[in-house]
DSSP file (Angstrom, degrees, kcal/mol; ACC not computed):
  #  RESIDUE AA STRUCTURE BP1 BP2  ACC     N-H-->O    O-->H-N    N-H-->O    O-->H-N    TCO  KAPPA ALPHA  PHI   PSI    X-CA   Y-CA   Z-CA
    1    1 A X              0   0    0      0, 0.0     2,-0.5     0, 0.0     0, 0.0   0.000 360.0 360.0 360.0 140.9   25.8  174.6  -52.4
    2    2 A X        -     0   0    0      2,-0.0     2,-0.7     0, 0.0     0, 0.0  -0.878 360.0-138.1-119.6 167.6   28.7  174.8  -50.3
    3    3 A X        -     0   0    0     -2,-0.5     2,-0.1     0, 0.0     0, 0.0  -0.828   8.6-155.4-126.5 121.1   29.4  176.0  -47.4
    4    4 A X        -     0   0    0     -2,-0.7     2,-0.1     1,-0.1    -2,-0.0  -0.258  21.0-121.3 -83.3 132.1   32.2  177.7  -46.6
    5    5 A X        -     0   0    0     -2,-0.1     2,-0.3     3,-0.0    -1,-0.1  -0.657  33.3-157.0 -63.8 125.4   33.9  178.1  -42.7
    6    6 A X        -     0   0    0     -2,-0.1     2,-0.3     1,-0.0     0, 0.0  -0.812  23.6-109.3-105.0 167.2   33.9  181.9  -42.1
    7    7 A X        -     0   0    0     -2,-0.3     2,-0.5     1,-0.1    -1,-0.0  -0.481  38.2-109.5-105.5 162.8   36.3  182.7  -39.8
    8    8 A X        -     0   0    0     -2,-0.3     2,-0.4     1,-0.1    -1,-0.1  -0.577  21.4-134.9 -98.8 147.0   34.9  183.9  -36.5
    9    9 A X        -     0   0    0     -2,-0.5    -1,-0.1     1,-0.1     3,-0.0  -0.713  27.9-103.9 -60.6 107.2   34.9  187.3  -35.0
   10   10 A X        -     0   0    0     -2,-0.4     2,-0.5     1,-0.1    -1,-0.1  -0.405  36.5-125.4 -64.5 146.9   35.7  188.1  -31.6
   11   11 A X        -     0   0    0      1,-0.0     2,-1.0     2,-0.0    -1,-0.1  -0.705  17.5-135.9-103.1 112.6   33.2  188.8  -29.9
   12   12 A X        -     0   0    0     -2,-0.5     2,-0.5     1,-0.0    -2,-0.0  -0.643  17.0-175.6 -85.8  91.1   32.8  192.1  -27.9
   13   13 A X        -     0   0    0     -2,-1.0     2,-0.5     1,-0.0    -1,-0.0  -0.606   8.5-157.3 -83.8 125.3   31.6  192.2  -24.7
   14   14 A X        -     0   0    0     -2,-0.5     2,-0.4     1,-0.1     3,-0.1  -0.578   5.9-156.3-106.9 143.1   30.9  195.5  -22.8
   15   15 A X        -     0   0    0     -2,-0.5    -1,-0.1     1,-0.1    -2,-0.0  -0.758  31.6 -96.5-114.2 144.6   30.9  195.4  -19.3
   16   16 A X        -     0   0    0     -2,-0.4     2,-0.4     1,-0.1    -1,-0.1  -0.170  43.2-105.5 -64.8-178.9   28.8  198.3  -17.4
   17   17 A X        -     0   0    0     -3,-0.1     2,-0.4     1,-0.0    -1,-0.1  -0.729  31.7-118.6-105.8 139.1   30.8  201.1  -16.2
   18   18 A X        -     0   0    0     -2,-0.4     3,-0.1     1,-0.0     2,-0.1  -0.599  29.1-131.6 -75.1 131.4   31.5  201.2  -12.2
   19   19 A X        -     0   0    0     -2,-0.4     2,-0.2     1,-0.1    -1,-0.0  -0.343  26.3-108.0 -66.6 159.2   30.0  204.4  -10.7
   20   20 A X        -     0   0    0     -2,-0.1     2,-0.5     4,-0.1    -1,-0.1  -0.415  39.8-111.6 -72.5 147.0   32.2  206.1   -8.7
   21   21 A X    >>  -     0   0    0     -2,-0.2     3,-4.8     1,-0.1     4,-1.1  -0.864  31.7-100.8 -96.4 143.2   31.2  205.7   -4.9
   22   22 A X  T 34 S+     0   0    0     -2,-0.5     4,-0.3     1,-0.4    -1,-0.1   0.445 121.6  57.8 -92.6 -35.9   30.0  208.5   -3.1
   23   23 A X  T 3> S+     0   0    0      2,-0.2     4,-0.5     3,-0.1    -1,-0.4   0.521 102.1  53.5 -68.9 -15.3   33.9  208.7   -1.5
   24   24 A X  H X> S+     0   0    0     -3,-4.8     4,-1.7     2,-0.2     3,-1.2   0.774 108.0  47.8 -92.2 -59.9   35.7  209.1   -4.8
   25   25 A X  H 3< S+     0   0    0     -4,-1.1    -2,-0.2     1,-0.3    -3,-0.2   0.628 107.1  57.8 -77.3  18.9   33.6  211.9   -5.8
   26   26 A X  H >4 S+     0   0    0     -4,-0.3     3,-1.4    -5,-0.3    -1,-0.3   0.865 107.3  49.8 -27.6 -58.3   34.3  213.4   -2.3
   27   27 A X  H X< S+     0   0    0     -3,-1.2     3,-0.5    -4,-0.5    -2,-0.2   0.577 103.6  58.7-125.2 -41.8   37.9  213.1   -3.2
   28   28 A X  T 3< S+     0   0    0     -4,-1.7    -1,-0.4     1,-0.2    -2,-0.1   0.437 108.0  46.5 -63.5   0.0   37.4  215.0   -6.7
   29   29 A X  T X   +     0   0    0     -3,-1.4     3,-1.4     1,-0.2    -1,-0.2  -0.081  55.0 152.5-146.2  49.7   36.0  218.2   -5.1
   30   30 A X  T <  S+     0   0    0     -3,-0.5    -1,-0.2     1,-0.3    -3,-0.1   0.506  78.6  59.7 -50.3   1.4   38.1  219.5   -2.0
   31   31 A X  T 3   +     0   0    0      2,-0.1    -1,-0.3     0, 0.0     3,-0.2   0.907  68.1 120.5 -90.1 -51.7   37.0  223.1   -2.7
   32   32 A X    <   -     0   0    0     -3,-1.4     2,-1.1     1,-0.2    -3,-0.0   0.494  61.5-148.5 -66.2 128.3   33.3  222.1   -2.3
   33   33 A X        +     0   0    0      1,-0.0     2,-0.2     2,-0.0    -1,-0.2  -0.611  23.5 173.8 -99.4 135.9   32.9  224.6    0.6
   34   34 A X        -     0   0    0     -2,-1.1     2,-0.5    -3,-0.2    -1,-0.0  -0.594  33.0 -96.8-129.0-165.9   30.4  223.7    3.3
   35   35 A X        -     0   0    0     -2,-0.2    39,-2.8     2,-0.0     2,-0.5  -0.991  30.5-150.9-120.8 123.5   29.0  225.4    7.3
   36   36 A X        -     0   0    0     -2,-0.5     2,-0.5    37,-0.3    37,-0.2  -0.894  18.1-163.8 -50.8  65.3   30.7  223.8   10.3
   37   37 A X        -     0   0    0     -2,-0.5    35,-2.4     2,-0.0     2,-0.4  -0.706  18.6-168.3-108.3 131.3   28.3  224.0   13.1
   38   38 A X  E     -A   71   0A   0     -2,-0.5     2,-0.5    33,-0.2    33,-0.2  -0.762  16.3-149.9 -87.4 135.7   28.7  223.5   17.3
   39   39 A X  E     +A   70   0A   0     31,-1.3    31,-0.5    -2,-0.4     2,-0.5  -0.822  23.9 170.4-122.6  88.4   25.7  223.2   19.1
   40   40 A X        -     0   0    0     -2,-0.5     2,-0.2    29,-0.1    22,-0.1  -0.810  25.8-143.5 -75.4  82.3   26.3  224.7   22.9
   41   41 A X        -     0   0    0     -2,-0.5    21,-2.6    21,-0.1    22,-0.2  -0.387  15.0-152.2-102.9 135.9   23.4  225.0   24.6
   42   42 A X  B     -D   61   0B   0     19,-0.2     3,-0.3    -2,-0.2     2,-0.3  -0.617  13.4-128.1 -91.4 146.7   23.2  228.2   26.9
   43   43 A X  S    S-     0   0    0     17,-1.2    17,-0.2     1,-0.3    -1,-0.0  -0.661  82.3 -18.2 -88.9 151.7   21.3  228.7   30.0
   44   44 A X  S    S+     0   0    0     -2,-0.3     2,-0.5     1,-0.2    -1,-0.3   0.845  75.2 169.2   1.2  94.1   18.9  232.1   30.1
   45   45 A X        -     0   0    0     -3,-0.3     2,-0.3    14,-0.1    -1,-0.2  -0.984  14.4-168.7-135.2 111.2   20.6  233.5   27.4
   46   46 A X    >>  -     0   0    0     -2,-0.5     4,-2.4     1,-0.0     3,-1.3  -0.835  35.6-106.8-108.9 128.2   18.2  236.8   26.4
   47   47 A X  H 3> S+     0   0    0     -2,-0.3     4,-2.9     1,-0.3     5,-0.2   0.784 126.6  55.8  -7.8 -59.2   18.1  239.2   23.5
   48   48 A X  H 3> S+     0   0    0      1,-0.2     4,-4.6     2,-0.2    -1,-0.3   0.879 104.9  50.3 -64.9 -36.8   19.4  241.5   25.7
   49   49 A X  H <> S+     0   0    0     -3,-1.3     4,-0.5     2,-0.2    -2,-0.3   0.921 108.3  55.7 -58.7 -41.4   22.3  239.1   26.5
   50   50 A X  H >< S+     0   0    0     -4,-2.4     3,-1.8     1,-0.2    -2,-0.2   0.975 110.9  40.1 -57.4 -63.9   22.8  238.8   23.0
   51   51 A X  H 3< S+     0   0    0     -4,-2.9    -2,-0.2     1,-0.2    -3,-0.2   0.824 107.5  62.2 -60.6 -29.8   23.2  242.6   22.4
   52   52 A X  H 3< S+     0   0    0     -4,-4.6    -1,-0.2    -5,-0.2    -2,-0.2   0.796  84.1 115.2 -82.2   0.4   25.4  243.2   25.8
   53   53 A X    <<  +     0   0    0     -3,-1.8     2,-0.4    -4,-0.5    -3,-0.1  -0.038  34.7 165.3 -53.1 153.8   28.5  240.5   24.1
   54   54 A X    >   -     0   0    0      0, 0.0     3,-3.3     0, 0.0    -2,-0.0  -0.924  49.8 -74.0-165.6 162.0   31.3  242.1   23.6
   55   55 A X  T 3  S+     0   0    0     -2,-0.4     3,-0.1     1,-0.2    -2,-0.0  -0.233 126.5  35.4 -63.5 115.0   35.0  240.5   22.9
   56   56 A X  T 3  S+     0   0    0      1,-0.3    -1,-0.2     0, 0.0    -3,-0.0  -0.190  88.7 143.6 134.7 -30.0   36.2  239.1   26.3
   57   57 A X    <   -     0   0    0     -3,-3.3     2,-0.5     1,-0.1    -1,-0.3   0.220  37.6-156.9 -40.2 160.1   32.5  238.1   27.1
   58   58 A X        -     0   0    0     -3,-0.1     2,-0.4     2,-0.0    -1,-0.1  -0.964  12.2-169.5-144.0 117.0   32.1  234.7   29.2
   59   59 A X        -     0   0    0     -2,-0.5     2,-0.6   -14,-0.0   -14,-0.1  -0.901  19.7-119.6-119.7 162.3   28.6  233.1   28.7
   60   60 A X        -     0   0    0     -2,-0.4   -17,-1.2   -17,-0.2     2,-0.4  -0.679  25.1-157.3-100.5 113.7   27.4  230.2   30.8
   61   61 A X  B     -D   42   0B   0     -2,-0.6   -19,-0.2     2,-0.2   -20,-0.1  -0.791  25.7-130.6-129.1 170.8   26.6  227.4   29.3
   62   62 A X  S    S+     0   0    0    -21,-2.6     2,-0.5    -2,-0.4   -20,-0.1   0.352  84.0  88.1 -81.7   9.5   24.0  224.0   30.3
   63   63 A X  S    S-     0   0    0    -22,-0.2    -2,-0.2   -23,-0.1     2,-0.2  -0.945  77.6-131.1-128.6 128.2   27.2  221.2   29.4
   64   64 A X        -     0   0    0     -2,-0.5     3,-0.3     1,-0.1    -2,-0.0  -0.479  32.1-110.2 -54.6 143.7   29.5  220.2   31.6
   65   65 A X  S    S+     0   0    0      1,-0.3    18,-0.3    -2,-0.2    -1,-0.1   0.316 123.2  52.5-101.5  28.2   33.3  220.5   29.9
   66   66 A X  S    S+     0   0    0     16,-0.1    17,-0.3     2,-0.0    -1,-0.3   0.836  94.5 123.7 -79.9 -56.3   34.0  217.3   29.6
   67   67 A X  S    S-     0   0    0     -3,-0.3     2,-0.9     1,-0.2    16,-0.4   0.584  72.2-111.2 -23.5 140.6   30.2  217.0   27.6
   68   68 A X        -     0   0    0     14,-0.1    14,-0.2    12,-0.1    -1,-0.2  -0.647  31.9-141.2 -93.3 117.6   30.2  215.9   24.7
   69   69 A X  E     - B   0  81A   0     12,-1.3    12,-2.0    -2,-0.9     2,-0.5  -0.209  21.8-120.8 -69.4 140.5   29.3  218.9   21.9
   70   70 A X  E     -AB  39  80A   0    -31,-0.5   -31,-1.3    10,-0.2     2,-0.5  -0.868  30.1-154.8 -99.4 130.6   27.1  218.0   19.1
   71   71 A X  E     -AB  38  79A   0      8,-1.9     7,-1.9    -2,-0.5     8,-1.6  -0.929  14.6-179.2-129.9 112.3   29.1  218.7   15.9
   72   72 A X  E     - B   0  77A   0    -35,-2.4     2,-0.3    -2,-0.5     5,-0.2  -0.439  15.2-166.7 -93.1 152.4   27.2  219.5   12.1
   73   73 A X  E >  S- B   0  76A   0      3,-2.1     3,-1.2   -37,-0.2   -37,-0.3  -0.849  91.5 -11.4-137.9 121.9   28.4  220.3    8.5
   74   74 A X  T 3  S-     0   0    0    -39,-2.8    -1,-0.1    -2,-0.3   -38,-0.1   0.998 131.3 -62.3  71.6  51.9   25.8  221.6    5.9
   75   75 A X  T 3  S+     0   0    0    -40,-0.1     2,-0.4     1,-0.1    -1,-0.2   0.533 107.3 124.3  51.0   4.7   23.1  220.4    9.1
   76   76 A X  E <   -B   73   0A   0     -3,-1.2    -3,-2.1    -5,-0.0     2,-0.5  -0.860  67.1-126.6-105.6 114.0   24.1  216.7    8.9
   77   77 A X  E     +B   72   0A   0     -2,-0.4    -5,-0.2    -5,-0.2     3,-0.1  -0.684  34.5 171.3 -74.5 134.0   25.3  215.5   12.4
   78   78 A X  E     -     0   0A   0     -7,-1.9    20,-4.2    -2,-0.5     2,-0.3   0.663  56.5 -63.2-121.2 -50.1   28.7  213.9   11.8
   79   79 A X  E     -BC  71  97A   0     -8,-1.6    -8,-1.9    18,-0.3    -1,-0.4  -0.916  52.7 -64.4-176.4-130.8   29.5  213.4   15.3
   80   80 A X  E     -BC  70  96A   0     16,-0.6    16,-1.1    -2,-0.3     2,-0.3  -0.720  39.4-177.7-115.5 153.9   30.2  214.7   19.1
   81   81 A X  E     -B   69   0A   0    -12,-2.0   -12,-1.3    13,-0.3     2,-0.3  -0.749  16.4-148.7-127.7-165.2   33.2  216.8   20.2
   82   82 A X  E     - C   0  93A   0     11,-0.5    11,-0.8    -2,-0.3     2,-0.5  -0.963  31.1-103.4-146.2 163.9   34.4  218.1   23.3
   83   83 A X  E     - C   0  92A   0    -16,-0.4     9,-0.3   -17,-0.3     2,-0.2  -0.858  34.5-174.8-107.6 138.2   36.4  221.4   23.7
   84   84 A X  E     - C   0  91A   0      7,-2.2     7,-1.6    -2,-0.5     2,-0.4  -0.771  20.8-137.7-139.0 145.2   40.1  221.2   24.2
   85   85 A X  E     + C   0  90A   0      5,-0.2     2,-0.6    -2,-0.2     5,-0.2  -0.974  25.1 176.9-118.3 137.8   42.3  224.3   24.9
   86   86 A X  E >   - C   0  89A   0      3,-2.1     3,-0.6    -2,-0.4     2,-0.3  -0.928  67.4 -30.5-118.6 123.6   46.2  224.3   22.7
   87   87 A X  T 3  S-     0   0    0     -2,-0.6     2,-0.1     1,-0.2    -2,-0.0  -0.600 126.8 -30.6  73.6-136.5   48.2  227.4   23.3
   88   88 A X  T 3  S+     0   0    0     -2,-0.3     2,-0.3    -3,-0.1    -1,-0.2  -0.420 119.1 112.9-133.0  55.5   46.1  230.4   23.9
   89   89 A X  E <   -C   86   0A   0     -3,-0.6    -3,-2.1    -2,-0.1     2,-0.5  -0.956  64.2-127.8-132.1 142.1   43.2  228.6   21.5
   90   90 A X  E     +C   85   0A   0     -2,-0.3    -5,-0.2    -5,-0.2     2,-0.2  -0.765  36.2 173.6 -97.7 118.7   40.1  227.3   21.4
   91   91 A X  E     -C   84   0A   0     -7,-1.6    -7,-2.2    -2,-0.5     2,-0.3  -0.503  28.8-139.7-115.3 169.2   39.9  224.3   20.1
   92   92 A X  E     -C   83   0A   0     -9,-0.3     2,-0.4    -2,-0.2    -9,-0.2  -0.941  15.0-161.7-110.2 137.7   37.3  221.2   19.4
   93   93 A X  E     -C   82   0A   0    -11,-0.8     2,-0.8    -2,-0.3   -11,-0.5  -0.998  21.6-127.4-118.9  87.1   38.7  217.6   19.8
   94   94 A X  E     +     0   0A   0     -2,-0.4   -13,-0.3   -13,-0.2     3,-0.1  -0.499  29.0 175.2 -65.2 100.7   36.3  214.8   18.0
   95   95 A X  E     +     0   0A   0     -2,-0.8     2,-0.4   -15,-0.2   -14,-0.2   0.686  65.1   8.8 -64.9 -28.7   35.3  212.0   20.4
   96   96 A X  E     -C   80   0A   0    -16,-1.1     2,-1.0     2,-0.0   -16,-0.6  -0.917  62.6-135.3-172.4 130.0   32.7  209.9   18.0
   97   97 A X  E      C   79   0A   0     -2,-0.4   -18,-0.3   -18,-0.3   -19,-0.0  -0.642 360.0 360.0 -92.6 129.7   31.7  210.1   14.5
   98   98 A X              0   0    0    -20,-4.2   -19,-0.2    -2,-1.0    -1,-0.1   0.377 360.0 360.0 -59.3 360.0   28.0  209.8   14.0
């Protein structure tokens, strides 16, 4: 018997696929629509207090206004703000990411 040299194959090696990390698919979905929430906390602030706002109202609140404002998306603290006024708006100014 002989034996003959067959000629060799390359040889295919599959390498796993990288998942994407949790910041690329951020980056695929700017639409993904989420709740922005500030958490101001007011001092005796009553039901009735609730019902008497009306546009122009000025309620009293327990933070100094430098304090730094606790700031959510979708209930996830992301970090503090502070409130900052530009033009005849109110605006929030992020001091520290959570």
């Amino acid at each position: 018997m002989s034996t003959a040299a067959q000629p060799l194959e390359p040889r295919v090696t599959e390498t796993p696929a990288e998942e994407p990390s949790a910041t690329d698919l951020l980056d695929t979905m700017p639409w993904l629509p989420c709740t922005l929430t500030l958490e101001v906390p007011v001092v005796r602030f009553t039901i009735g207090d609730l019902l008497a706002l009306t546009k122009g109202s000025i309620v009293e609140t327990a933070c100094h206004h430098t304090s730094d404002v606790p700031l959510r998306v979708n209930q996830l603290l992301i970090g503090w703000t502070e409130f900052d006024v530009i033009g005849d708006r109110l605006a929030v100014r992020i001091t520290e990411q959570a």
